[in-house]
C-alpha positions as CSV (number, residue, x, y, z in Angstrom):
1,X,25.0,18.8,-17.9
2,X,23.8,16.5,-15.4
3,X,22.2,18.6,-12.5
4,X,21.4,17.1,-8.9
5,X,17.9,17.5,-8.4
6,X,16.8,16.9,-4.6
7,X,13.3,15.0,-4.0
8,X,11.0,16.9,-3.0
9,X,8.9,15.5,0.7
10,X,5.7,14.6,0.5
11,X,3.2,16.9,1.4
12,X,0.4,14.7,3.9
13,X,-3.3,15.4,3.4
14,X,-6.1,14.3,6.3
15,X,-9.3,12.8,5.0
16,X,-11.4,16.1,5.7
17,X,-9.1,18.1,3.8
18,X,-10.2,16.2,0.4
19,X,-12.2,18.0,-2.4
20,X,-14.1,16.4,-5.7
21,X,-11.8,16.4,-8.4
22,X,-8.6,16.8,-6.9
23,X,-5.5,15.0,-7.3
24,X,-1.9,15.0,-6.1
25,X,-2.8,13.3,-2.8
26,X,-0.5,11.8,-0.4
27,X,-2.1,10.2,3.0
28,X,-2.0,8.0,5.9
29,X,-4.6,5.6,6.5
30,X,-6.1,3.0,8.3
31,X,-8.4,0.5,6.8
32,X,-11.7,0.2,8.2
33,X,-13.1,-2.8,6.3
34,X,-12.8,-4.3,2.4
35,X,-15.6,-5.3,0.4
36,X,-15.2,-7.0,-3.2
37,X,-17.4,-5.5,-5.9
38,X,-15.7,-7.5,-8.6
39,X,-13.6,-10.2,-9.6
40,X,-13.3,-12.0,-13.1
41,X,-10.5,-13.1,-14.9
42,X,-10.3,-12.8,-18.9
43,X,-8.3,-15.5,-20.8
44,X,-7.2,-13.6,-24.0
45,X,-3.7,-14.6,-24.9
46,X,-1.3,-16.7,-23.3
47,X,-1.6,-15.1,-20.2
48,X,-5.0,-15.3,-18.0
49,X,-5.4,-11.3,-16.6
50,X,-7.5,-11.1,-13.7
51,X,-9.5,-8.1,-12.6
52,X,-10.2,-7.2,-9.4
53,X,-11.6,-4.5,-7.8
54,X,-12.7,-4.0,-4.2
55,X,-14.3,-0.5,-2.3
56,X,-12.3,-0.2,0.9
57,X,-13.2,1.8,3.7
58,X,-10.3,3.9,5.3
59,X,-9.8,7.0,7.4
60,X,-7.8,8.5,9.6
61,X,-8.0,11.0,13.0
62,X,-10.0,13.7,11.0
63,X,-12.3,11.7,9.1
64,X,-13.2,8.2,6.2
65,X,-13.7,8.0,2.7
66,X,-14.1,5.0,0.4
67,X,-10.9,3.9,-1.6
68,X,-10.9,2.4,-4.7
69,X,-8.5,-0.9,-4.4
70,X,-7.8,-2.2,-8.5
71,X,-5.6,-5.5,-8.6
72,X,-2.8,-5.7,-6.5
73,X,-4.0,-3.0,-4.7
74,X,-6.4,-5.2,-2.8
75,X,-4.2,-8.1,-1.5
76,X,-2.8,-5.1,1.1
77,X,-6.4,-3.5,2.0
78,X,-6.5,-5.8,4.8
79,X,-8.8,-4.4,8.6
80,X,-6.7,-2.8,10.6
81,X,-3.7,-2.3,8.4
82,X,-2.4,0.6,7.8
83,X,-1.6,2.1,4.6
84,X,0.3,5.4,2.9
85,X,-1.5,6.0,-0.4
86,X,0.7,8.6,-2.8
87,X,-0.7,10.7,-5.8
88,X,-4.0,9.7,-5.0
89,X,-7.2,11.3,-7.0
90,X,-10.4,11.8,-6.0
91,X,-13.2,10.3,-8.7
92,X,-16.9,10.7,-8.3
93,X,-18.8,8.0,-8.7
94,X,-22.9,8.7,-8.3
95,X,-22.7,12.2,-6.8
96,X,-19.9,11.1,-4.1
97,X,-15.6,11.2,-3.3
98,X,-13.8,8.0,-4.0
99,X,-10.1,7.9,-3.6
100,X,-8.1,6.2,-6.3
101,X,-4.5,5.5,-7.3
102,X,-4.3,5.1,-10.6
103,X,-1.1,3.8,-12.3
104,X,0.8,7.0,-11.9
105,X,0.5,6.4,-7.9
106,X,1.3,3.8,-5.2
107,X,-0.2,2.2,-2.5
108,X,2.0,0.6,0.3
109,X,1.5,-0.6,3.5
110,X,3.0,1.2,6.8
111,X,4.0,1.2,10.2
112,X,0.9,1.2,12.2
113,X,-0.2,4.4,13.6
114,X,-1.3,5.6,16.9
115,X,-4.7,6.8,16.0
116,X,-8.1,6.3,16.0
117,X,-10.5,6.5,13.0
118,X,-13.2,9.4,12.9
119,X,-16.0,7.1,11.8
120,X,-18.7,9.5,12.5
121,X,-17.4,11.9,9.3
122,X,-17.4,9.5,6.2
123,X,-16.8,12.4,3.4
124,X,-18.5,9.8,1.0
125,X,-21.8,9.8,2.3
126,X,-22.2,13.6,1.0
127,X,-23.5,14.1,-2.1
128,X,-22.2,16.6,-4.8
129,X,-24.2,18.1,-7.4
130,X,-22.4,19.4,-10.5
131,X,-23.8,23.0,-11.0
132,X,-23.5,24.8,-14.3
133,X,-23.1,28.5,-14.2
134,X,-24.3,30.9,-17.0
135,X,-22.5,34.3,-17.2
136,X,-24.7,37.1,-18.8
């Protein structure tokens, strides 16, 4: 009782169209510029696992956010590149978006595209503040 079972497309988000604590994302981006926060490798085993994990500026016509880049996920986050990130989340971290792809998602790199980053709206500059309402 094997049924054919089309894929469905992707759905393409902009940058300004992304909300703390959603998930699901599927975007085009370019990558403005890669800084490593941390690197250190752990020798447990017979294997040596290295950790690496880098914040990574990227945008696209509408607008930048700071991406997450874990492992092999930074050895692509190269300036200029341009990248299509699927099933993305966003995570706060101190009050503000970060994009991540957690193991559930990819990260791949793309034909280049023909626009120019919005550098002027970086979505993690604002701060959130987690409000608690009480219903009497």
């Amino acid at each position: 009782m094997a049924e054919s079972k089309s894929l469905r497309k992707p759905v393409f988000t902009k940058v300004d169209q992304l909300r703390p604590g959603t998930i699901g994302h599927t975007l085009t981006v370019k990558v403005v510029n890669t800084k490593m926060v941390l690197q250190k490798g752990r020798a447990d085993g017979p294997q040596v696992r290295q950790m690496r994990i880098a914040e990574c500026l990227v945008g696209d016509e509408t607008g930048m956010i700071i991406f997450t880049a874990r492992n092999e996920q930074v050895d692509l986050m190269k300036e200029g590149t341009t990248i299509t990130i699927r099933n993305a989340k966003i995570d706060m971290f101190k009050g503000s978006m970060r994009l991540a792809v957690d193991k559930w998602g990819r990260v791949e790199v793309a034909e280049p595209a023909n626009f120019n980053v919005k550098e002027d709206n970086n979505l993690s500059l604002i701060e959130y503040e987690l409000v608690n309402v009480v219903e009497e």
